[in-house]
C-alpha positions, 0 to 999 in steps of 0.5 A: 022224647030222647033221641034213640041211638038210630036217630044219633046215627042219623044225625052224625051221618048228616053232619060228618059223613060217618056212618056209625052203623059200619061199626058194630053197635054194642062196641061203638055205642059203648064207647061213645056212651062213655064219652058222652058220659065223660063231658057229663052231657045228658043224652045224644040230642045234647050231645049233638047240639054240643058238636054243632057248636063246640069245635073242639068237642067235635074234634075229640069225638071224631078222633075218638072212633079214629081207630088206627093200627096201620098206615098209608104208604108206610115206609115210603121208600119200599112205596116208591119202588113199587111206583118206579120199578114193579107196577111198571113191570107188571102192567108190561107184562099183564096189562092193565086188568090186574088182579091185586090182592091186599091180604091181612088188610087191616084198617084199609091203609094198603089197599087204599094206597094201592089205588092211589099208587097204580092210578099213577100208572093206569086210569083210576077205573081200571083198577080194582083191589081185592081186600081181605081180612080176619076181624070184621070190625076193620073191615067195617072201619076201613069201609068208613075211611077215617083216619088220623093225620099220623095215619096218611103221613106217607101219602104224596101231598097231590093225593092227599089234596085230591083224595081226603077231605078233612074232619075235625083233626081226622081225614076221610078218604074219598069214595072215589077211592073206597069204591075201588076196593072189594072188601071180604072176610078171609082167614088165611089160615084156613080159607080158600085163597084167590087165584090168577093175581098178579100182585099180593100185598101182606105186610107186617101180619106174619110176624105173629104167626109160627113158622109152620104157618107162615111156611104154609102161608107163603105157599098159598100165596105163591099157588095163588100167583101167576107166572112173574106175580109179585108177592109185596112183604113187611119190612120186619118179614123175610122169607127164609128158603124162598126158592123152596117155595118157588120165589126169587127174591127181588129185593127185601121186600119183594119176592117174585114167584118163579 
């Protein structure tokens, strides 16, 4: 009898930790169908047979539903800011139980980066980050923590050696890391936002929406930060007018709510 599409789910669990049932089935089914179909293999029990054995086949898979649209750490030198000067001022101001958010979270490079960079700071238990984002399909990706070498590029070697493990040409983040983050469906444009956080983190999102929006948006969050909070931006993103919103700009990319 041929292997049915859960029995393949089951067997790639088993051999590469990926739980494809994260992924939603018709899209994820699809493509791997197509690459199955590419190498000309009949079915998913000889297609698994082939990864045991064909490491190079095995690569190409896992980097095949490698979907990558964000980036670890991305431009470290707003990072190692964070690292020197704002996680500092805010656990000396609050304390050490924060209430971070990562809105517009994407493929979980941020909020999993968040992790790794307060755990310098205070215990790695202590630290939970609230994850949001519009697609569920992301969220199910990040959820999975696989990304590509290019994707943890930024990531300090020790964390890198600590906290992913390599598969095939690809990296999975640790479930160390993962269960320190909440992940939640949530369209800023319309859904109710958080309250009481002392740090939001959403970069590199606004850019693609009208000013209007964006005005509301940096509203929203100022509403939704406590007195000092940090509101963390992109590095294509300004906010025009921010004391009109109630922010004192802390550097390009950080804006602090007054």
């Amino acid at each position: 009898m041929a292997m049915t599409y859960e029995q393949f789910e089951d067997a790639i669990l088993k051999m590469t930790t990926i739980d494809l049932t994260a992924y939603k089935e018709k899209q994820m089914k699809r493509r791997i169908d197509t690459l199955i179909n590419k190498h000309k293999i009949g079915g998913y029990d000889a297609f698994v047979k082939e990864i045991k054995t064909d490491q190079k086949l095995f690569e190409e898979f896992v980097n095949y539903l490698t979907i990558n649209v964000s980036e670890f750490y991305r431009n470290t030198d707003q990072w190692e800011l964070l690292d020197k000067t704002f996680i500092p001022e805010i656990i000396g101001k609050y304390g050490k139980n924060l209430k971070i958010w990562s809105a517009a979270c994407s493929t979980g490079d941020e909020p999993y980066s968040l992790v790794m960079a307060f755990s310098r700071h205070i215990p790695i238990n202590q630290i939970k980050i609230i994850a949001t984002d519009l697609d569920k399909q992301v969220i199910a990706q990040a959820k999975t923590g696989i990304y590509s070498e290019k994707s943890i590029a930024g990531v300090p070697d020790d964390f890198k050696k600590k906290y992913f493990t390599k598969i095939g040409s690809s990296y999975k983040v640790s479930d160390e890391i993962k269960s320190h983050v909440e992940f939640k469906e949530h369209n800023l444009l319309k859904d109710p936002y958080p309250t009481g956080c002392h740090f939001i983190i959403c970069r590199n999102v606004l850019i693609y929406f009208t000013d209007e929006a964006k005005e509301d948006i940096y509203k929203k969050f100022n509403a939704s930060l406590v007195k000092d909070g940090i509101l963390f931006i992109g590095s294509t993103e300004q906010i025009v007018n921010h004391k009109a919103f109630g922010y004192e700009r802390r550097n390009s990319f950080y804006y602090q709510k007054v």
